[in-house]
C-alpha positions as CSV (number, residue, x, y, z in Angstrom):
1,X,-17.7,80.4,120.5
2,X,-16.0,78.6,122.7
3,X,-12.3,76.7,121.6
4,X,-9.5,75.7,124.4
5,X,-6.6,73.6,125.3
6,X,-5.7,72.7,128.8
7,X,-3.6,70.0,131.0
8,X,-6.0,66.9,131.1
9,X,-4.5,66.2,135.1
10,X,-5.6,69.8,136.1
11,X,-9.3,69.3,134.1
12,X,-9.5,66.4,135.8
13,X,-9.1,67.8,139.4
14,X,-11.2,70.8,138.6
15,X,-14.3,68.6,136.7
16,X,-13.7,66.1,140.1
17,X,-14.2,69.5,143.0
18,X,-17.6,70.5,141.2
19,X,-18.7,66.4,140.6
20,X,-18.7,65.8,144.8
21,X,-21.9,68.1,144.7
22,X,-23.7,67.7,141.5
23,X,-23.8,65.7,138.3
24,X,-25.1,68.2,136.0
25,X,-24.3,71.9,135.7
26,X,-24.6,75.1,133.6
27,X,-20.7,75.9,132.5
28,X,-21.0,80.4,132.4
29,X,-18.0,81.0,130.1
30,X,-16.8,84.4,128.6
31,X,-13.7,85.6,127.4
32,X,-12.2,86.0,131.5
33,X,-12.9,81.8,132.2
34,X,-15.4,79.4,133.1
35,X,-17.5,79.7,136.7
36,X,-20.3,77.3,138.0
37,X,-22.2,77.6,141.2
38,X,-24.4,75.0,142.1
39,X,-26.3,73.4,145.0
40,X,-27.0,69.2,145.8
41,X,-30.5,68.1,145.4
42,X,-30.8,68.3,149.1
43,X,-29.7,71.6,149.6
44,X,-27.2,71.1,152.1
45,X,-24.4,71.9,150.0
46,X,-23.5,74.7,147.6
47,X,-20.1,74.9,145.5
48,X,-18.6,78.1,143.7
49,X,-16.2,77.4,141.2
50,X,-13.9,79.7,138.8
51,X,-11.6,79.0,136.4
52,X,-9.8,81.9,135.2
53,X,-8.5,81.7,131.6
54,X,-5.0,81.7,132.6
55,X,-5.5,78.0,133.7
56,X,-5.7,77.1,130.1
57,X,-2.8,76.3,127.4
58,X,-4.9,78.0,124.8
59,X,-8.3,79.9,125.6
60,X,-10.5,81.4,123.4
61,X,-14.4,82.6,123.8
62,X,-17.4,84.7,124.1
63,X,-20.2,84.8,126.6
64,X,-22.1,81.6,126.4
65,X,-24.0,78.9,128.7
66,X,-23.5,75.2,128.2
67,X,-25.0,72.2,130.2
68,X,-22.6,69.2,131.2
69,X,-23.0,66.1,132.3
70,X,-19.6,65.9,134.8
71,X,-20.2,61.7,134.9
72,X,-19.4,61.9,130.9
73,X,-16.6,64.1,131.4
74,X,-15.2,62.3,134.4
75,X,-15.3,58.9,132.6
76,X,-13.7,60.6,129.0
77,X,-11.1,62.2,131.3
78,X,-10.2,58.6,133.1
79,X,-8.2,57.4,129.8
80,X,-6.1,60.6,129.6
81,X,-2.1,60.4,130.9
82,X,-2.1,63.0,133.3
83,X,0.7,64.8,130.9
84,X,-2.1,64.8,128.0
85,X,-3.4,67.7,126.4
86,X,-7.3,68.3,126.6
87,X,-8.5,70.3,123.2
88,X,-12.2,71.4,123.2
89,X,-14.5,73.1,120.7
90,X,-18.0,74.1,120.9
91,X,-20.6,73.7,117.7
92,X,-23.0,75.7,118.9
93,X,-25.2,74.9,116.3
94,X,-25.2,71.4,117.0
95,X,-25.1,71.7,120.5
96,X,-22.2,69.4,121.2
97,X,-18.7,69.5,122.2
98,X,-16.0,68.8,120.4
99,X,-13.1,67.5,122.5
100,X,-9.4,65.8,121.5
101,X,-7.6,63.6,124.1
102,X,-4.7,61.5,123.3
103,X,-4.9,60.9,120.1
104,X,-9.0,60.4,121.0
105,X,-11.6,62.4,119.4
106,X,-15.0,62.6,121.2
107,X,-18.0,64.3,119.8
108,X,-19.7,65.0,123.4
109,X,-23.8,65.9,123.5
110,X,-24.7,68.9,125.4
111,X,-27.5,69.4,128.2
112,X,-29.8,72.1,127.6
113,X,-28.9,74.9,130.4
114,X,-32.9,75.3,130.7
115,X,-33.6,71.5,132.3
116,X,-30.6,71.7,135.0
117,X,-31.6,73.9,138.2
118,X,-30.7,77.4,137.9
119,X,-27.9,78.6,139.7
120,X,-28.3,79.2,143.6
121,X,-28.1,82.6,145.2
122,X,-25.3,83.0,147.5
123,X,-26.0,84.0,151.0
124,X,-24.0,86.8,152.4
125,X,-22.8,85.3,156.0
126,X,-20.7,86.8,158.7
127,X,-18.9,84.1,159.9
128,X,-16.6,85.3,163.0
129,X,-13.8,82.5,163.0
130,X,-11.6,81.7,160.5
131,X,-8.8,78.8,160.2
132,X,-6.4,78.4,157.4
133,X,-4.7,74.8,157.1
134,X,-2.7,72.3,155.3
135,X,-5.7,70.4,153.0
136,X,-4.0,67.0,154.0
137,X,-4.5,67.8,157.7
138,X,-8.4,68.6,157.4
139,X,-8.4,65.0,154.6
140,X,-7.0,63.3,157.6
141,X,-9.2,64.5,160.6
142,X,-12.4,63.8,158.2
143,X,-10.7,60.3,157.4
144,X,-10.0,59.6,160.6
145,X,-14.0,60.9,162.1
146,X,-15.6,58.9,159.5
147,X,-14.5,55.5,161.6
148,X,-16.3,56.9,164.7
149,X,-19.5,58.8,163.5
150,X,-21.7,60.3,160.7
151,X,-21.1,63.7,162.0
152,X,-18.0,66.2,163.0
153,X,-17.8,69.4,165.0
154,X,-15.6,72.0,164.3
155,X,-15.1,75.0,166.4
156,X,-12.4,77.5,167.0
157,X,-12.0,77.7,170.8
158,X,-9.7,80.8,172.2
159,X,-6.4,80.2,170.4
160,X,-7.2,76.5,169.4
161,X,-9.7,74.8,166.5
162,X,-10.3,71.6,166.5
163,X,-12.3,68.6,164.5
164,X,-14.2,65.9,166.8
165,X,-16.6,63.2,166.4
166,X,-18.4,60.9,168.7
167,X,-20.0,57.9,168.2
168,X,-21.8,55.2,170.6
169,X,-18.6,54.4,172.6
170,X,-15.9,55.7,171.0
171,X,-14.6,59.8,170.3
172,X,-11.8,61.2,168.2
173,X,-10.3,64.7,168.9
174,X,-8.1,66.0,166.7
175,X,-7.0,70.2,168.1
176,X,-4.6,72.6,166.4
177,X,-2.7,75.2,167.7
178,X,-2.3,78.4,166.3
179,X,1.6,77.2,165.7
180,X,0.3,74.7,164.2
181,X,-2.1,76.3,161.5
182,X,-1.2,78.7,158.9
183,X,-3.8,81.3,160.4
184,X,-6.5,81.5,162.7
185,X,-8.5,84.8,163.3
186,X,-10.5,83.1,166.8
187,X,-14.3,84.0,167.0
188,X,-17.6,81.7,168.8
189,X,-17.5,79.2,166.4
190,X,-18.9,75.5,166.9
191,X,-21.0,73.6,164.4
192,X,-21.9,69.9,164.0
193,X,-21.5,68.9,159.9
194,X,-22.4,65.4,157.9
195,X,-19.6,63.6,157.4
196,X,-21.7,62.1,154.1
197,X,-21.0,65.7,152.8
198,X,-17.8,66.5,154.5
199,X,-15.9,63.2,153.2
200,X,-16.8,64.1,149.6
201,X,-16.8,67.6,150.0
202,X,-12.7,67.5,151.9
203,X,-11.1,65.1,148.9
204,X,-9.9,67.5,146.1
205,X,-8.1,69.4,149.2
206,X,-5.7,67.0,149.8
207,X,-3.3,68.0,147.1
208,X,-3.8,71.9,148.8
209,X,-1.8,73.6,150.9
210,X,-4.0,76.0,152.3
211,X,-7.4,75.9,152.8
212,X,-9.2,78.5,154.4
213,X,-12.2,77.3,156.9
214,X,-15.1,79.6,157.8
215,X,-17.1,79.0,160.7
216,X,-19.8,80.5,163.1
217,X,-21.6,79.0,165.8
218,X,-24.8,76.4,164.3
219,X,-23.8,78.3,161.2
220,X,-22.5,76.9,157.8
221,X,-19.4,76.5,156.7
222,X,-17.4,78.0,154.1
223,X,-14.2,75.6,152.5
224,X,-12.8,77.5,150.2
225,X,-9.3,76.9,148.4
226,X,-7.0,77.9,145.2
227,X,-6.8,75.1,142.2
228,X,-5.1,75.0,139.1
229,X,-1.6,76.5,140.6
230,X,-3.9,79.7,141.7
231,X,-5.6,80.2,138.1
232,X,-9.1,78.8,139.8
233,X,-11.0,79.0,142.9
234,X,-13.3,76.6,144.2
235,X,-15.8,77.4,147.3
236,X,-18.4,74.9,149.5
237,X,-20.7,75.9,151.6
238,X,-22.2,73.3,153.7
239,X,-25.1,73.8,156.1
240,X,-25.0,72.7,159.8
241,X,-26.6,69.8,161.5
242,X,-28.6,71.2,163.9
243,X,-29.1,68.8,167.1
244,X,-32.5,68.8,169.1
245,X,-32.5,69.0,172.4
């Protein structure tokens, strides 16, 4: 059983962090929220996402596993007013989902859970750096790489991190103080990442004000920030490109 009501803007930002890394997923829900983790076709890149039942208007469920197709949802949510009210159901039986948007009633058709790949095991890393930042300042730096290269480093050097990308003639640089960052706990950090991912990956976190950045050295990254006014979480963890010498 499964029967909630929830602001169709915050849906919308939530269904639009997971749909930068997959198109289908396996929705876990039980009577604390919803959580997904998932991983791109290529494996590069993993996302983590919880949404705590305190994100919702109304909320009301047992354990259960659905499969959604976030395109369908995406395009459904596109008509809502951002002040609208989102109502879904779930007929289990039926396997579809039930689901009430301005004035709009949709009868959505589930995935079965069994044909979407199962959920990814999260690797336990020990990443020595850590940099906490305004999401509009990391959007910007990603923005401002992807005119110059397909690829960024990011590193944390002593008190400093910083974003650059180089291309055939031409280099950005973008470096951050401590002052200048909401944290930084400095470690060897230094990794060269796909801007392909990154752009996709950096977009929900420019309505954030703090995301928290992970980093070793030729290690992944974690990206990992609060949505839905601090009700959800969601997490990406994006392998490195590693350069040949």
């Amino acid at each position: 059983m499964f029967k909630a009501a929830i602001n169709a803007e915050l849906l919308k930002d939530a269904v639009a962090a997971l749909a930068v890394i997959v198109d289908e997923v396996r929705f876990k829900i039980n009577p604390e929220g919803i959580s997904v983790k998932a991983v791109d076709p290529a494996n590069v890149a993993m996302g983590i996402f919880e949404l705590g039942s305190s994100a919702f208007d109304e909320y009301n469920a047992d354990e259960c596993e659905i499969g959604v197709d976030l395109n369908k949802i995406t395009d459904l949510l596109g008509i809502a007013d951002k002040n609208d009210t989102v109502r879904m159901e779930l007929e289990e039986e039926n396997h579809k989902l039930l689901i009430d948007v301005g004035g709009l009633s949709y009868t959505l058709s589930l995935l079965d859970p069994s044909t979407i790949r199962a959920e990814p095991r999260v690797p336990q890393l020990e990443l020595p750096a850590k940099v906490v930042l305004n999401g509009a300042d990391l959007r910007r730096a990603v923005k401002a790489a992807e005119k110059i290269s397909d690829h960024m480093l990011m590193g944390v050097s002593d008190d400093t991190f910083y974003m650059e990308a180089k291309g055939d003639t031409d280099q950005v640089r973008l470096e951050m103080g401590r002052d200048q960052l909401i944290d930084l706990k400095a470690g060897e950090a230094c990794s060269l990442f796909s801007l392909d991912y990154l752009t996709d990956i950096v977009k929900p976190t420019n309505k954030v004000n703090e995301v928290t950045l992970s980093l070793g050295k030729d290690f992944p990254i974690l990206i990992d920030f609060e949505i839905a006014n601090g009700s959800g979480r969601i997490s990406y963890l994006l392998a490195p490109r590693i350069e040949s010498d």
